[in-house]
C-alpha positions as CSV (number, residue, x, y, z in Angstrom):
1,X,17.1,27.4,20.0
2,X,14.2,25.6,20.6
3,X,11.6,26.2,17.3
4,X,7.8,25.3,17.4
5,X,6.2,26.3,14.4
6,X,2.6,25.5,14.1
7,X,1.9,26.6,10.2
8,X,-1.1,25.3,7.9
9,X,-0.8,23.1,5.4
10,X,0.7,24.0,1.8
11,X,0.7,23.3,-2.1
12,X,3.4,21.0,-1.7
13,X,2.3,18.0,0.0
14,X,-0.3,17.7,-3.1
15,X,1.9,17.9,-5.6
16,X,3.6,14.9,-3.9
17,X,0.3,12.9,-3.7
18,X,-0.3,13.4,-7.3
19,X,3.7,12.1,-7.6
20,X,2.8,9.6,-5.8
21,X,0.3,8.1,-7.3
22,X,2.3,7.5,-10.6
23,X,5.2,5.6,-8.0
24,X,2.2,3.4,-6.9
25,X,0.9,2.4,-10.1
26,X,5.2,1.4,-10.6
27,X,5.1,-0.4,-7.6
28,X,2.6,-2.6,-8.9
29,X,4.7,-4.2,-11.4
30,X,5.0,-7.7,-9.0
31,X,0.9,-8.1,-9.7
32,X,2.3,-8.8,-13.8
33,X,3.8,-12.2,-12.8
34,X,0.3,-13.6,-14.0
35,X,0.7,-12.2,-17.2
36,X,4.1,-13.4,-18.0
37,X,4.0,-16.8,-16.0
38,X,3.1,-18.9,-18.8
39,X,5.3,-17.6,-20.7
40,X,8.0,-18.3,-18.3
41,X,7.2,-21.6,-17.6
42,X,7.0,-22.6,-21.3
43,X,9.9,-20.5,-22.3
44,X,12.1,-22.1,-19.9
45,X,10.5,-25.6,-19.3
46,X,9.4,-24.8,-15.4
47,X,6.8,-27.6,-13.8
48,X,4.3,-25.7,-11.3
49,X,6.0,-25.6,-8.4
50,X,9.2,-24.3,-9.8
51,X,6.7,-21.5,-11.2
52,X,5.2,-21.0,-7.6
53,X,8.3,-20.7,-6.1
54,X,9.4,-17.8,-8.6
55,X,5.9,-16.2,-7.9
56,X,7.0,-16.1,-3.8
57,X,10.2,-14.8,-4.8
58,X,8.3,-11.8,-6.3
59,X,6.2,-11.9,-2.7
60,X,9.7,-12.0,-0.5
61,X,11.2,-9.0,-3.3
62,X,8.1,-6.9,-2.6
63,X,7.6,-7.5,0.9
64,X,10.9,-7.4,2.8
65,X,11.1,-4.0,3.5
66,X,13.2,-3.7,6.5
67,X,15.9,-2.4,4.8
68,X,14.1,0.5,3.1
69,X,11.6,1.3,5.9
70,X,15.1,2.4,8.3
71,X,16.4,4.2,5.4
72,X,13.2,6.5,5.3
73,X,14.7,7.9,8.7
74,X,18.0,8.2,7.5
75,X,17.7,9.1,3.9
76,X,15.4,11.8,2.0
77,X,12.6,10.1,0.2
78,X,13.7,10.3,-3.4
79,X,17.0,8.8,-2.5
80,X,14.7,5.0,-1.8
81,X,12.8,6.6,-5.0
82,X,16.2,5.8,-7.1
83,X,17.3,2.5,-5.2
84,X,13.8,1.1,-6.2
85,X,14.1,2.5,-10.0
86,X,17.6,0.5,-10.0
87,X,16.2,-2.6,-9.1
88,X,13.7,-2.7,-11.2
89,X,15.9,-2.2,-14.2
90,X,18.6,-5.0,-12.5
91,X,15.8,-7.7,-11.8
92,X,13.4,-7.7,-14.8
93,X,16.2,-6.4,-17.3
94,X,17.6,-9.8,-16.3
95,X,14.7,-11.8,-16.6
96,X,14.3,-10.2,-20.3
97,X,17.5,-11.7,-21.1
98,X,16.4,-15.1,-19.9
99,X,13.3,-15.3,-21.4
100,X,14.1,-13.4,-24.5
101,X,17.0,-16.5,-25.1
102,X,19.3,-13.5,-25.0
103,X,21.4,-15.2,-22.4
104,X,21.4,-19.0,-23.4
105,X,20.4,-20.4,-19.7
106,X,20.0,-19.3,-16.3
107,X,20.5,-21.2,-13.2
108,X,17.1,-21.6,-11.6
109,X,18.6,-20.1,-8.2
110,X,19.9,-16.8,-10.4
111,X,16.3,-16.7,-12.0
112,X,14.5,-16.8,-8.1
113,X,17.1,-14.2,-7.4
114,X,16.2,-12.0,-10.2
115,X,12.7,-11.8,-9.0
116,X,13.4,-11.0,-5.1
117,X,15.4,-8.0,-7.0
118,X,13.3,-7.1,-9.3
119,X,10.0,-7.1,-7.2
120,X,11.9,-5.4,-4.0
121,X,11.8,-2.2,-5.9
122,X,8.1,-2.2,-5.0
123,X,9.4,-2.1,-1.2
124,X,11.3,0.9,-1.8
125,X,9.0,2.8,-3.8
126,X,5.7,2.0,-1.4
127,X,7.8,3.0,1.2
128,X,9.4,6.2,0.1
129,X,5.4,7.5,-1.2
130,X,3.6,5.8,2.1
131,X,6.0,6.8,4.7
132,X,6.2,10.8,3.1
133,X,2.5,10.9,2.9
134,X,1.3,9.8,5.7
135,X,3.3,12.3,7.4
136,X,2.6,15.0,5.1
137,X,-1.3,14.1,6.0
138,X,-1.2,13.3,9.6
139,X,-5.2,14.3,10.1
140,X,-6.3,11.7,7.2
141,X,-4.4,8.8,7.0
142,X,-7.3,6.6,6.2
143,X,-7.8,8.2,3.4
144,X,-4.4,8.7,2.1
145,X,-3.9,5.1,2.9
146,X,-7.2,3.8,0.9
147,X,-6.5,6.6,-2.1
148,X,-2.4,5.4,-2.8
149,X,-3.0,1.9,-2.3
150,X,-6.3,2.0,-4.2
151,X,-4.1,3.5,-7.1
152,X,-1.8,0.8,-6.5
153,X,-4.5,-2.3,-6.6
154,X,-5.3,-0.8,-10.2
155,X,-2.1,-0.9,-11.6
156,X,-2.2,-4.6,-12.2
157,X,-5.3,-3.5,-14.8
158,X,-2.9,-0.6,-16.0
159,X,-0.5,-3.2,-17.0
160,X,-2.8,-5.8,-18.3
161,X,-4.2,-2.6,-20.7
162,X,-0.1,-1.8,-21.6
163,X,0.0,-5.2,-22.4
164,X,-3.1,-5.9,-23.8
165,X,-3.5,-2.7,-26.4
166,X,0.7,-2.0,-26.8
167,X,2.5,-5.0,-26.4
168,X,-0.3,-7.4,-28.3
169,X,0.0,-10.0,-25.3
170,X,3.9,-9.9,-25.6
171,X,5.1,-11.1,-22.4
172,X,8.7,-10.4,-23.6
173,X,7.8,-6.6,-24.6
174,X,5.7,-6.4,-21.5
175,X,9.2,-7.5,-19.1
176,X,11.2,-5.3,-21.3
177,X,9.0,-2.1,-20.7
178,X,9.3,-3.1,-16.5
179,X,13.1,-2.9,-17.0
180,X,13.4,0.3,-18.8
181,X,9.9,2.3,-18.8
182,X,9.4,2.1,-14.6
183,X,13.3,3.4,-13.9
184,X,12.4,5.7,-16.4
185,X,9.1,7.0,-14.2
186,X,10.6,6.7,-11.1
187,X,13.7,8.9,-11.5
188,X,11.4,11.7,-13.4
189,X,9.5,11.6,-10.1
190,X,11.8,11.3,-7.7
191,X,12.2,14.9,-7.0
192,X,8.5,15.5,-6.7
193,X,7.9,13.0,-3.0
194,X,9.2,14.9,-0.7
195,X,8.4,16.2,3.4
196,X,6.4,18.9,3.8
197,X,4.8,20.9,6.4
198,X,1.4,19.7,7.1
199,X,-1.6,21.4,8.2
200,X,-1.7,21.8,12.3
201,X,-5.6,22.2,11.7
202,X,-8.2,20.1,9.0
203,X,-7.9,22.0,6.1
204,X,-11.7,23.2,4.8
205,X,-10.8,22.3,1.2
206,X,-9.2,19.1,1.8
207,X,-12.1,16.8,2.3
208,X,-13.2,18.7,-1.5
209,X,-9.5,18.0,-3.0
210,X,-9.5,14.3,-1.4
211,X,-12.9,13.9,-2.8
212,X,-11.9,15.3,-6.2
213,X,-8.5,12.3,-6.3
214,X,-11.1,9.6,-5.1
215,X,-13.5,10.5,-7.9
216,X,-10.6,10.7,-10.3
217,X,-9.2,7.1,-9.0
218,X,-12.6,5.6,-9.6
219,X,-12.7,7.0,-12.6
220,X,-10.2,5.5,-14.1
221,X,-10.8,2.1,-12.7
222,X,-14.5,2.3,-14.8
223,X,-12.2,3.0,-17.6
224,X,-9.7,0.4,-17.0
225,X,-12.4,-2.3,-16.7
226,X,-14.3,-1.3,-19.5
227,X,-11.5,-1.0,-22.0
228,X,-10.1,-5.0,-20.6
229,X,-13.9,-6.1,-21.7
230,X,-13.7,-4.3,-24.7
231,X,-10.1,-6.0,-25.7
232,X,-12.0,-9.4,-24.6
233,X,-14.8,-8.5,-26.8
234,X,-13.1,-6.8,-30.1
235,X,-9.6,-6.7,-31.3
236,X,-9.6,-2.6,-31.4
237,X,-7.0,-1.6,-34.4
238,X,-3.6,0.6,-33.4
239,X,-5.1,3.7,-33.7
240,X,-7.9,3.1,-31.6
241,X,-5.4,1.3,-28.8
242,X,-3.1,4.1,-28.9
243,X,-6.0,6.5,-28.4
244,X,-7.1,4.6,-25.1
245,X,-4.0,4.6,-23.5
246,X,-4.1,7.9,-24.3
247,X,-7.0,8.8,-22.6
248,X,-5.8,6.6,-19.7
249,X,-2.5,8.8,-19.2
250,X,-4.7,11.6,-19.0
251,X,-6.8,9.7,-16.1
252,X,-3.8,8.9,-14.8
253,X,-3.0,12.8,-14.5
254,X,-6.2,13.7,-12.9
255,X,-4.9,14.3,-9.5
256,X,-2.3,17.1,-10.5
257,X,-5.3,19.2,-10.8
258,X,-5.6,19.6,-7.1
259,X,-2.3,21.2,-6.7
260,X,-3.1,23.2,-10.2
261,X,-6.1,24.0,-9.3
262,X,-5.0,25.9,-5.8
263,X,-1.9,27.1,-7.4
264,X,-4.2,29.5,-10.0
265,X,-7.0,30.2,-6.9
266,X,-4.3,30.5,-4.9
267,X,-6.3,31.1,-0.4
268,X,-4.9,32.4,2.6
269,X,-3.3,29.7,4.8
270,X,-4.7,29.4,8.0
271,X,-2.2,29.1,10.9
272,X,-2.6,28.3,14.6
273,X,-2.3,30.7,16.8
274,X,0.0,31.6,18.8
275,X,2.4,30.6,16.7
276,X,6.2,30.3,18.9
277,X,8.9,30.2,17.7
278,X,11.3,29.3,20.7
279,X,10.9,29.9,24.3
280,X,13.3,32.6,24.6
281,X,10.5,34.5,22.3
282,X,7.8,32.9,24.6
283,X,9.2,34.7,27.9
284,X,10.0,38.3,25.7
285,X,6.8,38.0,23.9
286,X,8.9,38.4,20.7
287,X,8.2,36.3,17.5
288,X,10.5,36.0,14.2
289,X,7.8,35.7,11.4
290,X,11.1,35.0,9.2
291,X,12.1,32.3,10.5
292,X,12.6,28.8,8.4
293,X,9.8,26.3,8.7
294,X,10.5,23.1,9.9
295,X,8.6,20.0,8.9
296,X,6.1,18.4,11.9
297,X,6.6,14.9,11.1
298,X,10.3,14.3,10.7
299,X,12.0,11.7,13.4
300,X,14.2,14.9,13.6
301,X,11.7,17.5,15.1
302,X,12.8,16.2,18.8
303,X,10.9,19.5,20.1
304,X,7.3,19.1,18.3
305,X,6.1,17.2,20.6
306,X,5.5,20.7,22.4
307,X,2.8,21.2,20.0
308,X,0.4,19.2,22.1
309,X,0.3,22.4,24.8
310,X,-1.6,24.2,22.9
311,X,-4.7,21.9,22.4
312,X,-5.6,22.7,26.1
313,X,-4.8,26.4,26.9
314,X,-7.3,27.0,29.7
315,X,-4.5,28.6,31.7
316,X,-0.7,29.7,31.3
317,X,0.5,26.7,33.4
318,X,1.2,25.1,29.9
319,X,3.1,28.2,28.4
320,X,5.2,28.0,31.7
321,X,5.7,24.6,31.4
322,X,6.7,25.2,27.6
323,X,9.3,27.7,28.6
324,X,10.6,25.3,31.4
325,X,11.1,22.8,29.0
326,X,13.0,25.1,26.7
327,X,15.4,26.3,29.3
328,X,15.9,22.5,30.9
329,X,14.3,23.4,34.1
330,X,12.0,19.6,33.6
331,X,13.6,16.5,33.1
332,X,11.1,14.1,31.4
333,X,11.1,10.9,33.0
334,X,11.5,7.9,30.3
335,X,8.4,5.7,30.4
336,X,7.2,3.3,28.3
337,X,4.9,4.8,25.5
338,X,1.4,4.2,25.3
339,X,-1.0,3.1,22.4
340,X,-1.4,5.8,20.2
341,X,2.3,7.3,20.7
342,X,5.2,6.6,19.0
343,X,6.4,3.1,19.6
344,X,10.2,1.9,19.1
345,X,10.3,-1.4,16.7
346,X,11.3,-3.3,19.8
347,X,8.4,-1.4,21.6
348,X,6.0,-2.5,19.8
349,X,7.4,-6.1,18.8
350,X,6.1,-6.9,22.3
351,X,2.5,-6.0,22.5
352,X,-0.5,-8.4,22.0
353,X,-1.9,-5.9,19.8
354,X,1.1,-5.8,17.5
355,X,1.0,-9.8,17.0
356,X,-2.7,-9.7,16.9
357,X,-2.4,-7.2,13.7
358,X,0.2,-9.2,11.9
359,X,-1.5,-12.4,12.4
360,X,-5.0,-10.9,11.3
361,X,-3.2,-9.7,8.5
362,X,-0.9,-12.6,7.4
363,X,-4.3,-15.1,7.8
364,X,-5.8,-12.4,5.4
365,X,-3.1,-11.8,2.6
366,X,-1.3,-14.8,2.7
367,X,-4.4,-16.9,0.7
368,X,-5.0,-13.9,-1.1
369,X,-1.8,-13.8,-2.9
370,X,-1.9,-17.9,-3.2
371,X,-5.4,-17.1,-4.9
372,X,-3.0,-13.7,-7.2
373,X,-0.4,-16.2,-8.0
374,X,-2.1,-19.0,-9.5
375,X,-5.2,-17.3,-11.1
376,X,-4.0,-18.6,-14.5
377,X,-3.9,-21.8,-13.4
378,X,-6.9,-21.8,-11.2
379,X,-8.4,-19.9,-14.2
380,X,-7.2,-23.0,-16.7
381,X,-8.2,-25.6,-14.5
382,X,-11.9,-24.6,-14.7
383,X,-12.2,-23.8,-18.3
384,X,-10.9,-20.3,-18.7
385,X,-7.7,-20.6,-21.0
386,X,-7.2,-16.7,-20.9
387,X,-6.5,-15.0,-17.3
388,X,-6.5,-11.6,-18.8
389,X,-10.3,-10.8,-17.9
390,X,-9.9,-12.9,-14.9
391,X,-6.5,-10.5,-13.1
392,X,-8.4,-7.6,-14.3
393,X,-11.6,-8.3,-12.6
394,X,-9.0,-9.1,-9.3
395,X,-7.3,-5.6,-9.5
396,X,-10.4,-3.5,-9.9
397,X,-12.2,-5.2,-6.8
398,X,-8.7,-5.3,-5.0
399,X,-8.9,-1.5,-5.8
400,X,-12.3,-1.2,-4.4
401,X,-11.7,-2.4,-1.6
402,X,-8.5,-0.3,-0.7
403,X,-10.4,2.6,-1.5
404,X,-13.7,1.7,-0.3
405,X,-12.2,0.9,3.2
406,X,-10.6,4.2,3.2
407,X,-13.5,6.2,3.1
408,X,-15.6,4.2,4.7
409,X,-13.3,3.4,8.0
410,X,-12.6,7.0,8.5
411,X,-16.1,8.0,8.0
412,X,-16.4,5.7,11.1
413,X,-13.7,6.0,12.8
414,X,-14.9,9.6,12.9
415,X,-18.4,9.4,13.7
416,X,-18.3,6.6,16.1
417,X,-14.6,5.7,17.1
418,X,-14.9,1.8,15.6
419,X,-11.6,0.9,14.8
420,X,-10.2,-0.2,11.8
421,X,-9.6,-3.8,12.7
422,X,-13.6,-4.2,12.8
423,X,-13.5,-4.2,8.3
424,X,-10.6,-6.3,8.7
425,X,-12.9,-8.6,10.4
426,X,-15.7,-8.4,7.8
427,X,-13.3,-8.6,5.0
428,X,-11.9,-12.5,6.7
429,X,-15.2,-13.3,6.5
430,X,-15.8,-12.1,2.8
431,X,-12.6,-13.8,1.9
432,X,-13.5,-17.1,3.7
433,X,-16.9,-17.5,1.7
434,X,-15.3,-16.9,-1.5
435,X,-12.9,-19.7,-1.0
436,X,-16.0,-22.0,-0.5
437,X,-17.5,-20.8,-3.8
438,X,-14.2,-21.5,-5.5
439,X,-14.3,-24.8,-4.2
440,X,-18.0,-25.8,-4.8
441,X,-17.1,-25.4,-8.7
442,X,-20.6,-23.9,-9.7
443,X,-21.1,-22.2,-13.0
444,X,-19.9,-18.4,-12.5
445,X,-18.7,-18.5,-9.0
446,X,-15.2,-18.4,-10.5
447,X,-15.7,-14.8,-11.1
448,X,-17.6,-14.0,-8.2
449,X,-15.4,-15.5,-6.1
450,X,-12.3,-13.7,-7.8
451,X,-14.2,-10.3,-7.3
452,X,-14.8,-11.0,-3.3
453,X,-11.4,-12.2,-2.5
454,X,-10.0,-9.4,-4.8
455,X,-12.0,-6.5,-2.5
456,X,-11.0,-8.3,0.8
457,X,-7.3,-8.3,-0.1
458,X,-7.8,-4.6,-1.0
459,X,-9.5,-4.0,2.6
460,X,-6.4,-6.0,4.5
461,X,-4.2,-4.3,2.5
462,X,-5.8,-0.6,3.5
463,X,-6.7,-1.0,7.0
464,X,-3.2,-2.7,8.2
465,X,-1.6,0.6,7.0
466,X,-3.3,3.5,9.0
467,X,-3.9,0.8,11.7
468,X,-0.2,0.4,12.5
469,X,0.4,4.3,12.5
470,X,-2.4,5.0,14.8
471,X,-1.4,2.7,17.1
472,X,2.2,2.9,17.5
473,X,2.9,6.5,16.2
474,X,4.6,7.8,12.8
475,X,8.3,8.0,14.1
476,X,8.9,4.7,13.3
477,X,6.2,3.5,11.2
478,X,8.4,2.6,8.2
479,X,10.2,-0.2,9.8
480,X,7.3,-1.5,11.5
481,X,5.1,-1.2,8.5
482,X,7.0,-3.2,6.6
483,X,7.7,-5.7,8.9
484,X,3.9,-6.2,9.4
485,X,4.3,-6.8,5.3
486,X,6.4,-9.8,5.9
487,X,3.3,-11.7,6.2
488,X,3.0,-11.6,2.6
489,X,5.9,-14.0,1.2
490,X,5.4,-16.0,4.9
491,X,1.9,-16.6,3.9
492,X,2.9,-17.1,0.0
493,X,5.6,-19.6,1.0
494,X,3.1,-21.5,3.2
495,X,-0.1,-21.6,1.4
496,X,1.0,-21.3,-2.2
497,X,4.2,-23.4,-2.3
498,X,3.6,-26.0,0.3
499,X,0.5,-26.1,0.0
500,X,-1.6,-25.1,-3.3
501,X,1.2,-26.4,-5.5
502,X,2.2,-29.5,-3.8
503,X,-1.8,-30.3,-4.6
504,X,-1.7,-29.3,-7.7
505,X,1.2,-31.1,-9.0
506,X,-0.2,-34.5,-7.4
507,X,-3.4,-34.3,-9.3
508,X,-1.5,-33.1,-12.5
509,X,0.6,-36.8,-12.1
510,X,-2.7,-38.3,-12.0
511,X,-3.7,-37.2,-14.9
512,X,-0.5,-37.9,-16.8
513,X,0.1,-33.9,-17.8
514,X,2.1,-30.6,-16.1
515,X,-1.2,-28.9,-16.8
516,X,-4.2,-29.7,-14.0
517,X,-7.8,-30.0,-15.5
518,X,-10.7,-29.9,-13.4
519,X,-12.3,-29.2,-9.4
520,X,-10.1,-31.2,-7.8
521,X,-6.9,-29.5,-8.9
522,X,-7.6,-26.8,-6.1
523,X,-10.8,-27.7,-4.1
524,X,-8.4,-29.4,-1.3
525,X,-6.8,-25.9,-1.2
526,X,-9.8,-23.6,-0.7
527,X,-11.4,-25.6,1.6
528,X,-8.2,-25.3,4.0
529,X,-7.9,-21.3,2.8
530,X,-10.9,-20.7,3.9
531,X,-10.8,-22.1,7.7
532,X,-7.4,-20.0,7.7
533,X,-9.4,-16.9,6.7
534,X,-12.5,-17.9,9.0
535,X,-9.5,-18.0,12.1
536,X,-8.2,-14.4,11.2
537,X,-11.5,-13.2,11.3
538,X,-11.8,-14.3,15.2
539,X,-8.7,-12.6,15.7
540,X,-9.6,-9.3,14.0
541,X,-12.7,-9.3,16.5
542,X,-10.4,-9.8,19.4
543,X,-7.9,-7.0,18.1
544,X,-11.4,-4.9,17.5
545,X,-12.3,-4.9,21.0
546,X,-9.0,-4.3,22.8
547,X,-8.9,-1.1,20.2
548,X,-11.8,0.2,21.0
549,X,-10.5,2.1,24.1
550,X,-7.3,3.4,22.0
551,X,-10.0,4.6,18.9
552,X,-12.6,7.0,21.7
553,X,-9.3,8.7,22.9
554,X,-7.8,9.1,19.1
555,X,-11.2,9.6,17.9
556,X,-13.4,11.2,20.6
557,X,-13.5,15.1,18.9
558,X,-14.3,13.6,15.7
559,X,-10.4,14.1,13.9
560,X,-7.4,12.4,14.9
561,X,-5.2,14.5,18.2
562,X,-1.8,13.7,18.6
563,X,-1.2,12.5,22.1
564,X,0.4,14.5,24.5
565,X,3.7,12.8,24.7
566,X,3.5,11.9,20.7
567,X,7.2,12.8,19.4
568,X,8.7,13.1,15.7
C-alpha cells in the first residue's frame, strides 16, 4: 500500500534538539588537546612535531566519518550514539593510562592511534545529532546547523571551565573525566535523538522556540567567557566553582524548555490538507485517520517524494497522476538528479560544485585548525605562558560565528536567495587578514587575531553543512557530509605538520631549546596561511555565482520547497 502522510510537526523532534545539544557539547572533546598538550609533551618527553602529529591524529579521529555517515542509513541514530560513547572511553581511557604512568610506556604509534580513536567518537556523535536533525527540520536547516554547531564551538570553553574550576588545571583529571564522564552522557542520551515526523508546513511557533535555543546558546557563551576571565582574574574558592558549574548545567538545560514548555500549553497541530493515505483511498475517496505515521525524511520513505503534488494543485491532473503512480500505470525514467535533489555519493563526487565546496572549505579549516592546534605554542612564543584565556576567547568567537552565520545566512537566503557560499567568502577573507596580524607581531593583535580566525572557522564550519544538504539532497547527506569533513586532517596534515611545525622546530634549533621564543617562530607560517585563505576566498565567489541559480529556485517563496523529484 502506498502511504503519503503529510502530518505537522510534533514534540518530539525538540526534545531531540535539546538531546542534542548535550551530544554536541561531547563531541567537542578533540578541541581539549590544547589543554592537555603540554602536559603530554612533558609527561612523555615529545619534541613539537611529535606533538603536532598527535594533534592531526585527533583531526583524522574527528573527521573521517565515512564509516558512520553510511551507518546513519542503515542503523537508528542512538545505535552511532553508543559506538561514539565506546570510543571515547577506549581512546582517552588509554591515553590516561599513558600519561598518568599507569602503563610504564607507550609506543608512539599506539599513542597516535589512541587519539584517531578517541577523537573519532566526535564523528559518530555529530553525525548521529546532525544527520537526525536536519531531517527532523527540513524547513530550517540553517538554523539548526548554526544552533548545534554553535553549541559545539562552545564546548571547548565548557571544558576549559571543567577544567579550570573542577579539575584545578589537572590535565590527568581532565583525560580521565573524557574517558568516563562523556560515555556516561552519551548513553543517557542516546535514546532521546531519534527520527521524527517533521512539519510539512513552517510551524508559527518555531521561529519563537528557535529564537528562545539561540538566546539560550548565547547566553551561556556570556557566561562561559565571563567566568574563564574571572578564573584569570581571581582564584574563586570550591564553593564558589562548584556553584558556577552549577549554574552552567542549568544553562546547559535551557533548551528542554521548548519541548516543556509546549508539552504544559500543549496547540493543535496543523496538518496539510488533503491528507492521503494510499492511492487506493485516493480513487474511493476513503481515508484511514488511524493509520501509523511514517517519518518524511528516512532513505526508506521511497513514496514521499509524491508529496511534491500537492504544492501545485490547480487541477486534478496531479491526483491522477498520483494514483497512476500508485497502481504502476508510469514508469519513471532514471535521469540524472539535479542541484537541489538528492544526489548519490558518486553523483555528486563529479560535480564542479561539489569540489568547489570542499576546496573552499579545506582552504578555510585546514589553517584554522593549524592556528587550534598550536595556540599554546603560538600563545608561548609571543609571551603568553597560559593558553587558557587564549582557547577560550577561540571557542566563543568560533561559536559566534557558527551561530551568527546561521541566522544571518537564512535570513538571507530567505529574503534575497544569496547563497550560503557568499559568508564563506567573507569569512576567507576575515581569516586571511588575521593571519597577517598574527604575523606583524603588534602589541594585542594576538588576541584580535585569535578572535577573527575563531568566528571564520565557526562560519566555514556552519555554512559547509546546510550548503551540502541543499545542494545534493538529505538522502545521502551523511556520507557526503562527512567526506566534505575530510578536509580537516588533510588540511591539518599539510599546514600544521609539514608545514607550521617543520618551521617551528628549525627556529627552536636555532635557538638551542624545544621551546620557540619570539615572531619568527610562526611569521613564515601566517604569511603562507593567509595567501591559502585569500585563494579559498576566490573560490567561494566562484561557487557563489554558479549557486545563485540553484538558491532563486530553493529560495524564491521565501522557505525552502523540496523539488519535485526530491526522494527520501
Amino acid at each position: 500500500m502506498l502511504k503519503l502522510v503529510l502530518k505537522g510537526g510534533s514534540r518530539p523532534p525538540w526534545v531531540g534538539l535539546a538531546a542534542a545539544v548535550w551530544v554536541q557539547i561531547a563531541s567537542a572533546s578533540s578541541y581539549n588537546f590544547s589543554l592537555y598538550s603540554h602536559f603530554l609533551k612533558s609527561v612523555l618527553g615529545l619534541n613539537q612535531q611529535q606533538l603536532t602529529i598527535l594533534g592531526v591524529a585527533n583531526d583524522i579521529g574527528e573527521s573521517v566519518g565515512l564509516l558512520p555517515g553510511l551507518a546513519c542509513n542503515i542503523f537508528p541514530p542512538w545505535a552511532l550514539v553508543l559506538v561514539g560513547s565506546v570510543c571515547c572511553f577506549l581512546g582517552y581511557g588509554a591515553i590516561w593510562l599513558a600519561v598518568s604512568r599507569t602503563l610504564p610506556s607507550m609506543p608512539y604509534w599506539l599513542l597516535f592511534l589512541t587519539h584517531c580513536i578517541a577523537t573519532n567518537s566526535n564523528a559518530w556523535f555529530a553525525t548521529a545529532v546532525l544527520v537526525t536533525n536536519m531531517r527532523n527540520f527540513p524547513l530550517s536547516r540553517g538554523t539548526v546547523a548554526g544552533i548545534l554547531k554553535g553549541y559545539a564551538g562552545l564546548g571547548a570553553a565548557v571544558y576549559t571551565v571543567i577544567y579550570s574550576l573542577i579539575f584545578r588545571k589537572s590535565a590527568s583529571d581532565l583525560l580521565l573525566f573524557l574517558a568516563i564522564g562523556i560515555p556516561i552522557f552519551g548513553i543517557a542520551l542516546m535514546y532521546f535523538v531519534r527520527p521524527c515526523t517533521p512539519a510539512a508546513s513552517e510551524d508559527p511557533f518555531e521561529r519563537g522556540h528557535f529564537l528562545f535555543t539561540q538566546a539560550a546558546c548565547v547566553s551561556l557563551a556570556v557566561f562561559l567567557v565571563s567566568t574563564t576571565i574571572l578564573y584569570a582574574k581571581t582564584t574563586p574558592s570550591d564553593a564558589v566553582a562548584y556553584l558556577l558549574v552549577a549554574i552552567m548545567v542549568v544553562l546547559l538545560m535551557s533548551p528542554l524548555a521548548v519541548p516543556i514548555k509546549m508539552t504544559i500549553c500543549s496547540t493543535k497541530t496543523k496538518k496539510l490538507e488533503p491528507q492521503v493515505e494510499s492511492a487506493e483511498a485516493l480513487a474511493s475517496g476513503e481515508s484511514d485517520s488511524s493509520s501509523e505515521i511514517e517519518p518524511l525524511l528516512t532513505p526508506s520513505s521511497s513514496s514521499t517524494n509524491l508529496r511534491s503534488f500537492y504544492e501545485n494543485d490547480d487541477d486534478g491532473s496531479d491526483a491522477e497522476t498520483l494514483l497512476a503512480l500508485g497502481e504502476g500505470g508510469i514508469h519513471k525514467e532514471k535521469r540524472r538528479p539535479k542541484r537541489g535533489e538528492d544526489f548519490n555519493f558518486h553523483e555528486a563526487v563529479i560535480k564542479a560544485d561539489f569540489w568547489l565546496l570542499w576546496f573552499s572549505y579545506f582552504l578555510g579549516v585546514g589553517p584554522g585548525i593549524t592556528i587550534l592546534n598550536n595556540l599554546s605554542q603560538i600563545g608561548i612564543s609571543l609571551g603568553v605562558n597560559d593558553s587558557t584565556l587564549l582557547l577560550a576567547l577561540f571557542s566563543l568567537c568560533n561559536f559566534i560565528g557558527r551561530l551568527g552565520s546561521g541566522v544571518i545566512s537564512e535570513h538571507f537566503v530567505r529574503s534575497r536567495t544569496i547563497p550560503r557560499s557568499l559568508w564563506m567568502m567573507f569569512a576567507l577573507i576575515l581569516m586571511a587578514i588575521a593571519f597577517l596580524l598574527y604575523a606583524s607581531g603588534l602589541t594585542g593583535t594576538l588576541y584580535i587575531a585569535t578572535g577573527f580566525t575563531g568566528i571564520s572557522f565557526g562560519v566555514l564550519y556552519s555554512m559547509m553543512i546546510p550548503m551540502a544538504s541543499e545542494i545534493f539532497g538529505l538522502k545521502n547527506f551523511g556520507v557526503i557530509l562527512n567526506f566534505m569533513l575530510l578536509g580537516n586532517p588533510i588540511g591539518a596534515a599539510l599546514f600544521s605538520v609539514f608545514l607550521a611545525s617543520t618551521l617551528y622546530d628549525i627556529e627552536a634549533a636555532k635557538q638551542g631549546s624545544i621551546t620557540c621564543i619570539g615572531q619568527q617562530c610562526f611569521r613564515i607560517t601566517f604569511f603562507v596561511l593567509s595567501g591559502v585563505a585569500g585563494f579559498g576566498s576566490i573560490l567561494s565567489l566562484i561557487l557563489t555565482i554558479r549557486l545563485r541559480p540553484v538558491y532563486r529556485m530553493l529560495y524564491s517563496s521565501g522557505s525552502f520547497r523540496l523539488p519535485l523529484s526530491t526522494v527520501y
